[in-house]
C-alpha positions in Angstrom: 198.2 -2.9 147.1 200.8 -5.3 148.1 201.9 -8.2 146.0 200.3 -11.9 146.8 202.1 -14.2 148.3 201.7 -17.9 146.3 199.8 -20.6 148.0 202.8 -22.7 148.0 205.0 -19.9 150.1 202.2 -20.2 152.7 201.6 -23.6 152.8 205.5 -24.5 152.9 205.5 -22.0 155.8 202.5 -24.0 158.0 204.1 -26.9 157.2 206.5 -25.6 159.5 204.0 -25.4 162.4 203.5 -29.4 162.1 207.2 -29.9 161.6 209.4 -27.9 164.1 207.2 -30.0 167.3 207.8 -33.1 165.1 211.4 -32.1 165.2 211.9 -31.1 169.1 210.9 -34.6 170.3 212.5 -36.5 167.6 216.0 -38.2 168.4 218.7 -35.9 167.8 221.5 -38.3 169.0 222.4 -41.5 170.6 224.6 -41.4 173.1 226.7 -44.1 174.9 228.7 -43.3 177.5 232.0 -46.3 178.3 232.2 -46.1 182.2 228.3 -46.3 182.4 227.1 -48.6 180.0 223.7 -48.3 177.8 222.3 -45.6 174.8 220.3 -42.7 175.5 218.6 -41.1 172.8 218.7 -37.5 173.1 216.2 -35.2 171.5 215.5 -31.1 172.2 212.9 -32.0 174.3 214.6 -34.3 176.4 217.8 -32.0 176.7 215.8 -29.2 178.1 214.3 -31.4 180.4 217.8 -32.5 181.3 218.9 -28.6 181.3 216.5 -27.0 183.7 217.4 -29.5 186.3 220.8 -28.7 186.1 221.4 -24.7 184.9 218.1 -23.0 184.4 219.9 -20.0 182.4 221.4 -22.2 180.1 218.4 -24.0 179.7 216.2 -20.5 179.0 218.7 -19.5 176.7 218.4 -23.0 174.8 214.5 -23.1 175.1 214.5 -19.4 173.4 217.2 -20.8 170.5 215.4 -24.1 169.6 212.1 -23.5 170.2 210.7 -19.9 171.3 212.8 -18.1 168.1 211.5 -20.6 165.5 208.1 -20.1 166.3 208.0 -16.7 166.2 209.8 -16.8 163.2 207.2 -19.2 161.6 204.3 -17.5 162.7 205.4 -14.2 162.1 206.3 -14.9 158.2 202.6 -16.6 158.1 200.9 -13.2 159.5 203.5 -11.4 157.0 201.8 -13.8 153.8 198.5 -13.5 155.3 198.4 -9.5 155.3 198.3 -9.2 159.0 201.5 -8.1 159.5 203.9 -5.1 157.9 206.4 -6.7 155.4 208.8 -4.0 157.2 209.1 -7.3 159.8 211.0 -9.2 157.9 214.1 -7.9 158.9 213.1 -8.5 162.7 212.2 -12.0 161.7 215.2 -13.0 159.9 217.1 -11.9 162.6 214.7 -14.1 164.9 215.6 -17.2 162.3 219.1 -16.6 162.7 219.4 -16.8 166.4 217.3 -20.4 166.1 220.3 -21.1 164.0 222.7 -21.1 166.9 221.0 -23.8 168.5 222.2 -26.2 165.7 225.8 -24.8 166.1 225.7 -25.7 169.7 224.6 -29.2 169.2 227.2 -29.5 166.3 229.8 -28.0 169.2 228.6 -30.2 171.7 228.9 -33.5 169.4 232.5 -32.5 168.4 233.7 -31.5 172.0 232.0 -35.2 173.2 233.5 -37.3 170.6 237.1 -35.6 171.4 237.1 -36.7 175.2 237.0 -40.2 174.0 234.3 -40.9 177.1 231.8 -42.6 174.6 230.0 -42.6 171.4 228.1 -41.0 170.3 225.3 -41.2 166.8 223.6 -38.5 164.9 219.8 -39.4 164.5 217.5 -38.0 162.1 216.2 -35.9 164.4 218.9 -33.4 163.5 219.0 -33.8 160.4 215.0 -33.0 160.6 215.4 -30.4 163.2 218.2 -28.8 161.0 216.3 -28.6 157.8 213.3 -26.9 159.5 215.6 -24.5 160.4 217.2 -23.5 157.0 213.8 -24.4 155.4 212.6 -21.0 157.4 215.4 -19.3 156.5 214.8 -19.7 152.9 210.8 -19.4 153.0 212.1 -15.6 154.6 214.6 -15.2 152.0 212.1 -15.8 149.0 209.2 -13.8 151.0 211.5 -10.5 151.2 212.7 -10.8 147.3 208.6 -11.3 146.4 207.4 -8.6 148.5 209.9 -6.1 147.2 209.4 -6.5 143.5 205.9 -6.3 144.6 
């Protein structure tokens, strides 16, 4: 018989579920740019929308990164702590969190390389702070799950 996983894992876990949307659609950034005047908020949503118009690969690759890889990731790790899926997937799901990870390194790439053309300004929002912590808030959930499972 496998070893329970707390209420407080799982819950932590779904709370994911209402937080990575919350996160996608919150502002990630404000951006000015000089030669055109006015702010525009930026969030993951908004970006994607701005992506497909423009390069649809980038824009699948993006989609997968911020929001196809986390959900898998979350939902996977609640099947895992609900019994309905092998504990032998955590590996595969880790590695799923990790490639969500390389979402918030291109943002933090694409804030550096825009602040050093000096063609504007630009203002991290909460959204990435939000967006950021869901992320590593996964991460550890999966961490925690794999070390409770084995001593199990």
């Amino acid at each position: 018989m496998r070893r329970r996983v707390p209420l407080a894992l799982v819950a932590a876990n779904l709370g994911l579920v209402i937080a990575f949307p919350v996160a996608w659609f919150a502002p990630l950034m404000s951006v000015q740019l000089w030669r055109w005047g006015g702010v525009q908020e930026v969030s993951v949503v908004t970006g994607l929308q701005a992506l497909w118009a423009d390069d649809p690969v980038l824009a699948l690759l993006v989609t997968f990164f911020a929001i196809v890889a986390p959900t898998i990731k979350v939902l996977g790790l609640a099947l895992v702590h609900l019994r309905q899926l092998s504990p032998r997937m955590l590996g595969a799901l880790f590695f799923i969190g990790r490639l969500a990870m390389a979402d918030v390194f291109l943002v933090a790439v694409w804030i550096v390389a825009f602040k050093g053309l000096g063609i504007g300004s630009i203002a991290v929002l909460w959204g990435l702070y939000l967006f950021t912590a869901c992320i590593l808030a996964s991460l550890v959930l999966s961490l925690v799950t794999e070390r409770l499972l084995r001593r199990g």
